[in-house]
C-alpha positions as CSV (number, residue, x, y, z in Angstrom):
1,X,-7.0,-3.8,-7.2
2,X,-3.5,-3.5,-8.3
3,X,-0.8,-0.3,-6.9
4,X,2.2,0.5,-9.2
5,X,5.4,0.9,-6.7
6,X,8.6,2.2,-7.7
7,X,11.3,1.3,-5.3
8,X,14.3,3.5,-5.9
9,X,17.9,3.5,-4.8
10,X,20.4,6.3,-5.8
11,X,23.7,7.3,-4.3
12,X,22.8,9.4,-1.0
13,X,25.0,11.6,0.1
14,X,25.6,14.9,1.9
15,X,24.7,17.0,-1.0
16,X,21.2,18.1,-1.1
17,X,21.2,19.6,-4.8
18,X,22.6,16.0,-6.0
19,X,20.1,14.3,-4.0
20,X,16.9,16.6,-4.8
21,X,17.9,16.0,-8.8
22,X,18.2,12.4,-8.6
23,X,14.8,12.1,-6.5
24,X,13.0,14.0,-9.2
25,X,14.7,12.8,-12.3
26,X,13.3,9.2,-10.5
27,X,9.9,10.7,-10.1
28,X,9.7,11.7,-13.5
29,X,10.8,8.0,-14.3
30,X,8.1,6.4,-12.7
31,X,5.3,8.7,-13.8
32,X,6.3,8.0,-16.7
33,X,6.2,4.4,-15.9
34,X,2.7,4.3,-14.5
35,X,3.5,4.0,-10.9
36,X,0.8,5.6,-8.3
37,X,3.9,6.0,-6.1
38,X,7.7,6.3,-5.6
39,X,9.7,4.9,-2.8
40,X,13.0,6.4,-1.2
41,X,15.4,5.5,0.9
42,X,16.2,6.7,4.3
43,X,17.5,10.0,4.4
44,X,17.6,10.3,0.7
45,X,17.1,14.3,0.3
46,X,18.7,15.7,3.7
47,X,21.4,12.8,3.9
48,X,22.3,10.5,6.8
49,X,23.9,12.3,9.9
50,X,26.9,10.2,11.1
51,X,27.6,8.4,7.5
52,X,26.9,11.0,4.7
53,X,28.0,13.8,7.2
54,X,29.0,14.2,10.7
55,X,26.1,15.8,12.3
56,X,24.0,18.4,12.0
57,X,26.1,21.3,13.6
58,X,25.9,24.4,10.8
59,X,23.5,22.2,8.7
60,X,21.6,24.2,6.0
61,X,18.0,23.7,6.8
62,X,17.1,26.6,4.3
63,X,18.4,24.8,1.3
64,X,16.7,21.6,2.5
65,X,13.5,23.2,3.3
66,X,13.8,24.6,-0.4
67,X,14.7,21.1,-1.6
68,X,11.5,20.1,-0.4
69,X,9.4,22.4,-1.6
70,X,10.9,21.4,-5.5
71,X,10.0,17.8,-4.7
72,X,6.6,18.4,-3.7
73,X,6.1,20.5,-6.9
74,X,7.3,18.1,-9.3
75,X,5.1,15.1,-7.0
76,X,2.0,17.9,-7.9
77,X,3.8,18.1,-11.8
78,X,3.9,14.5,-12.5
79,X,1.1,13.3,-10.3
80,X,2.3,10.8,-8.3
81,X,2.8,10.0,-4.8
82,X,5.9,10.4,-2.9
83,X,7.9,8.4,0.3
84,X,10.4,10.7,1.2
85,X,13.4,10.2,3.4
86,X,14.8,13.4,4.9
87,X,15.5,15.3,8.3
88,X,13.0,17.0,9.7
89,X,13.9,20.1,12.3
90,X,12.9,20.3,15.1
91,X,13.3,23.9,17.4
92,X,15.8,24.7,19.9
93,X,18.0,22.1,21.0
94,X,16.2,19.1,20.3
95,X,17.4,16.7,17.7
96,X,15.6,16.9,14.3
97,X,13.6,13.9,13.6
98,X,14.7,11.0,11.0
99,X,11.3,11.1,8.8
100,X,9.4,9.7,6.1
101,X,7.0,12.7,4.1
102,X,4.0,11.2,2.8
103,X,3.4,14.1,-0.1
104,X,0.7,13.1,-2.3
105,X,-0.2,13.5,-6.2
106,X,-1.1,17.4,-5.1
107,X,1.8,18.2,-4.0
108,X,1.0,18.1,-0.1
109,X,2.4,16.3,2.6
110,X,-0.7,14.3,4.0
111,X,1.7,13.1,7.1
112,X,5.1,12.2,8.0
113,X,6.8,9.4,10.0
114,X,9.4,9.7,12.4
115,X,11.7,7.2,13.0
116,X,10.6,5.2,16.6
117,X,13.9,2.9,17.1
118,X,16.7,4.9,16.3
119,X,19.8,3.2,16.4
120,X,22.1,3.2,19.9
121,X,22.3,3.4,23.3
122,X,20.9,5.0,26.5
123,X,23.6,7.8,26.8
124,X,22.3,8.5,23.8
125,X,25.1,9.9,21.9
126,X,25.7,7.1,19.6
127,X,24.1,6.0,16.6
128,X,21.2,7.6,15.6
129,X,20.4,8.7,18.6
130,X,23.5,11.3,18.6
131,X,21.6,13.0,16.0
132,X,18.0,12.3,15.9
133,X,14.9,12.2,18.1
134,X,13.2,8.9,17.9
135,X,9.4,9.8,16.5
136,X,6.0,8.9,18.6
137,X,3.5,7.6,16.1
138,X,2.8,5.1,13.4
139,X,1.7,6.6,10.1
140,X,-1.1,4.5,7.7
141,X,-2.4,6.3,4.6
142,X,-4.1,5.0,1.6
143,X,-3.1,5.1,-2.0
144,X,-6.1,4.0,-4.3
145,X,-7.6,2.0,-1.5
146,X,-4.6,0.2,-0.4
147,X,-3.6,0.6,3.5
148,X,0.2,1.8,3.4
149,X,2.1,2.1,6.4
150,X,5.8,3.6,6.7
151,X,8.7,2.2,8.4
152,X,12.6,3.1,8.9
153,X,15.6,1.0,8.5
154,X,16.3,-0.2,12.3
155,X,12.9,-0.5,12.8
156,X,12.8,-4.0,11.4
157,X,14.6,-5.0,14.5
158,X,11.4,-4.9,16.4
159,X,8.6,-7.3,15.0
160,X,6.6,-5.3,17.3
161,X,6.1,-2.4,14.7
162,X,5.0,-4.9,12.0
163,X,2.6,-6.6,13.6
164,X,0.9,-3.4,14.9
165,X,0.6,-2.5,11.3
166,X,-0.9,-5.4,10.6
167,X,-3.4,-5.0,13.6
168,X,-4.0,-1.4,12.0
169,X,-5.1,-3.5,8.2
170,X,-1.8,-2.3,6.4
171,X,-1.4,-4.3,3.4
172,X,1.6,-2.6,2.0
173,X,4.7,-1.5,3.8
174,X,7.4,1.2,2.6
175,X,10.2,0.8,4.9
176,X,13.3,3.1,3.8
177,X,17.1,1.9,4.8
178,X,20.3,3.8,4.7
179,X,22.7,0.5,4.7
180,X,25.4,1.7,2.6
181,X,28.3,4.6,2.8
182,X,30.0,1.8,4.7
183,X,34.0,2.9,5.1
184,X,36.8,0.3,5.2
185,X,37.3,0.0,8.5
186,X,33.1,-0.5,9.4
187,X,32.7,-3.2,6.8
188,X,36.1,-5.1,8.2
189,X,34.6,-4.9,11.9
190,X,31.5,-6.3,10.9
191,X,33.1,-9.1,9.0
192,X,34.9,-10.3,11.5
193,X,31.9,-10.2,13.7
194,X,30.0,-12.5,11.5
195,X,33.4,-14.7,11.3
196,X,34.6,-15.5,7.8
197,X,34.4,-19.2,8.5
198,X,30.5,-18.7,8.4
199,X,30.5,-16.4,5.1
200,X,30.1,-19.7,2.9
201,X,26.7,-20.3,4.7
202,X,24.9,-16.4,4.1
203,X,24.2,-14.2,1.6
204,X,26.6,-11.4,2.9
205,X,29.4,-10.5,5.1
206,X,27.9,-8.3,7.4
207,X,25.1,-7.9,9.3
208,X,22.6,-5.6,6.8
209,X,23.5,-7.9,4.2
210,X,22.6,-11.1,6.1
211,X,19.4,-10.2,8.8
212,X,17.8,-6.8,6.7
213,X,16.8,-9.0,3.8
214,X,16.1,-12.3,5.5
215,X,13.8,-10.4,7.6
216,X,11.8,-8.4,5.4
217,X,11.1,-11.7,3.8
218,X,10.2,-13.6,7.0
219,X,7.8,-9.7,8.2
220,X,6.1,-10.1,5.0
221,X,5.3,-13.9,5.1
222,X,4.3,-13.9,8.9
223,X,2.4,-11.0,8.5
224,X,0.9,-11.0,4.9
225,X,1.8,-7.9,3.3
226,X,3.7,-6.5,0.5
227,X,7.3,-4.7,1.4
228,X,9.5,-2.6,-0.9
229,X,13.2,-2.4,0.7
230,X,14.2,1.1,-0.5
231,X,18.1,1.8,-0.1
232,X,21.0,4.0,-0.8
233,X,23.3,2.9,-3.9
234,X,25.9,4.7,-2.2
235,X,29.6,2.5,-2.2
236,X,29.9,0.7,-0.1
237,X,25.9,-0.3,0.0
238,X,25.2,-4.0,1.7
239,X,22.0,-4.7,-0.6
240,X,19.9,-3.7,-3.6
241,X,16.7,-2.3,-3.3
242,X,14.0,-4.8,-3.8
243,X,10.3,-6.0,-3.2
244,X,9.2,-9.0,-1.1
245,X,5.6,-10.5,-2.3
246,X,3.1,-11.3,0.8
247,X,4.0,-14.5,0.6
248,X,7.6,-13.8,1.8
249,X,8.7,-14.2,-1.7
250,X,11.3,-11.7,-3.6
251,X,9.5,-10.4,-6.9
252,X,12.5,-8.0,-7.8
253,X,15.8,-6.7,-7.0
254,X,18.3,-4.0,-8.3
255,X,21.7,-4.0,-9.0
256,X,23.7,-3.1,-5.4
257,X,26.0,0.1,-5.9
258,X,24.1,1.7,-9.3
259,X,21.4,3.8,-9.4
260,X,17.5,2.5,-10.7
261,X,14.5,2.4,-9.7
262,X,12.6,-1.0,-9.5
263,X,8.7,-1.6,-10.8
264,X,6.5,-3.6,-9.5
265,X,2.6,-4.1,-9.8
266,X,1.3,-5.8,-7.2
267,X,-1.9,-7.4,-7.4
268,X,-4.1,-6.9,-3.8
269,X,-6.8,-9.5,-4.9
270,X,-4.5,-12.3,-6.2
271,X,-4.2,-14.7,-3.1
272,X,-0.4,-16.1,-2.6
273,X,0.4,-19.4,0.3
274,X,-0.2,-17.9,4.1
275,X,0.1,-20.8,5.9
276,X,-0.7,-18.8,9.5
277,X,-4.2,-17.0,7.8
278,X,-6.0,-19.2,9.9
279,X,-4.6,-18.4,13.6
280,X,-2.4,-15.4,13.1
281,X,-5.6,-12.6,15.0
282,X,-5.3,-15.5,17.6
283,X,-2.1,-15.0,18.2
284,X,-1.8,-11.3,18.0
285,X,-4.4,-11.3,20.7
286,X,-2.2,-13.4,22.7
287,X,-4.2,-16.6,22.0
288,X,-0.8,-18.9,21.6
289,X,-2.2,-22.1,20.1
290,X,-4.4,-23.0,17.1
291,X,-7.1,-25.6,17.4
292,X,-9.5,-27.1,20.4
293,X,-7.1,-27.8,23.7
294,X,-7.7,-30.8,25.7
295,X,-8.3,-31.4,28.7
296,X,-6.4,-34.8,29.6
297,X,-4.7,-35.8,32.6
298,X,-1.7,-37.2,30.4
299,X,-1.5,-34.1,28.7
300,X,-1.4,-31.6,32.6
301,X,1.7,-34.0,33.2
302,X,4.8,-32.7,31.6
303,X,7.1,-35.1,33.7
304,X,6.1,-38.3,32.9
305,X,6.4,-40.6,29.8
């Protein structure tokens, strides 16, 4: 059983027009290509609230709303499915939600995700949560047979969320990241964070680029399952987009700052190394050994030589 994924990464900004035309000129890429889907990054039709624009005061819902509805049709036109990052609204005061649509080859959104761990504090009115309302449900659909599951950029702080997908079967993860749009001044606080005397022993100099890839690679390993890493090309972007095997092993990357879209088949009856196969249900069912215990006097007594 084999699922074509394209993983795309484009410049997202606060212009919906620029973003709708590079989503479906991407679309019509990867039909093109063969893929059964296409992957976006976060916030890639509606933009990012609080990097690609402020906040949501005055935003145009009704040209975002038709924006959608031109995605859909060419999803329906070119037959393929569709991970969309946008804004979803929400009614009277509350925050819209930071989503994922799930539109299929039809043209129809089959479900969306909402974004569980936004970013910030408990006042609040930082991060994310200045703009958004954190979402209440996971989201697994199938494509061809294959269990997908949906997850958004500081999600992958909690390896709670990926291994209740895996509980839930999901074989394949789309999880959508906005780390990019980084100014001057955000990229020199997070450098000297991280410390420029440790920059010679990581990838990167800030945090996105040093924890977002390391730990899609260790999600996908621990948990057996396929990842594309969808992100915004948008200067200053910390990463490319790219795809992590199930084996925790990197099987493609784009170029960080320039537009593409990354293929990938992947392969769901090939078997790659899992070296926890064996005791990882154990675990996740709070079973926190593998093997036979003992029961041995020496063994009770955790003081003594």
């Amino acid at each position: 059983m084999t699922l074509n994924i394209a993983t795309s990464q484009f410049p997202v900004s606060s212009n919906i027009v620029s973003n709708k035309e590079n989503i479906i000129g991407q679309m019509e890429l990867a039909s093109k290509n063969g893929c059964d889907v296409i992957h976006f990054p976060e916030g890639s039709l509606s933009g990012y609230a609080g990097v690609d624009f402020p906040s949501f005061e005055n935003y145009d819902w009704d040209s975002l709303k038709a924006a959608t509805l031109q995605v859909m049709a060419a999803a329906r036109e070119w037959g393929i499915w569709v991970v969309l990052g946008s804004a979803h609204q929400l009614t009277g005061t509350h925050k819209p939600h930071n989503s994922l649509y799930v539109i299929n080859p039809q043209g129809q959104i089959i479900d969306r995700y909402d974004k569980l761990f936004c970013a910030g504090d408990e006042t609040e009115q930082t991060d994310d949560l200045a703009h958004y309302s954190p979402g209440t449900h996971f989201t697994l659909f199938e494509i061809k047979g294959v269990c997908c599951a949906v997850l958004i950029c500081h999600d992958y702080r909690y390896p709670e969320l990926y291994r209740e997908l895996k509980m839930r079967n999901a074989e394949v993860v789309f999880h959508s990241f906005h780390a990019a749009g980084m100014d001057a001044d955000r990229q020199h606080f997070m450098e000297e964070q991280v410390g420029k005397e440790n920059f010679k022993y990581n990838p990167g100099h800030t945090y996105p680029e040093i924890t977002m890839p390391a730990t899609m690679i260790s999600y996908a390993a621990n948990n057996y399952m396929w990842i594309s890493c969808a992100n915004s090309a948008a200067k200053e972007s910390c990463w490319a987009s790219f795809m992590v095997r199930a084996d925790g092993v990197i099987t493609g990357r784009l170029e960080k700052n320039v537009a593409g879209v990354l293929i990938t088949e992947i392969d769901l009856t090939k078997q790659y190394y899992d070296s926890t196969k064996h005791w990882r249900n154990r675990a996740m069912n709070g079973f926190y050994h593998s093997g036979t215990r003992v029961d041995d006097a020496r063994s009770l007594n955790r003081t003594g030589l």
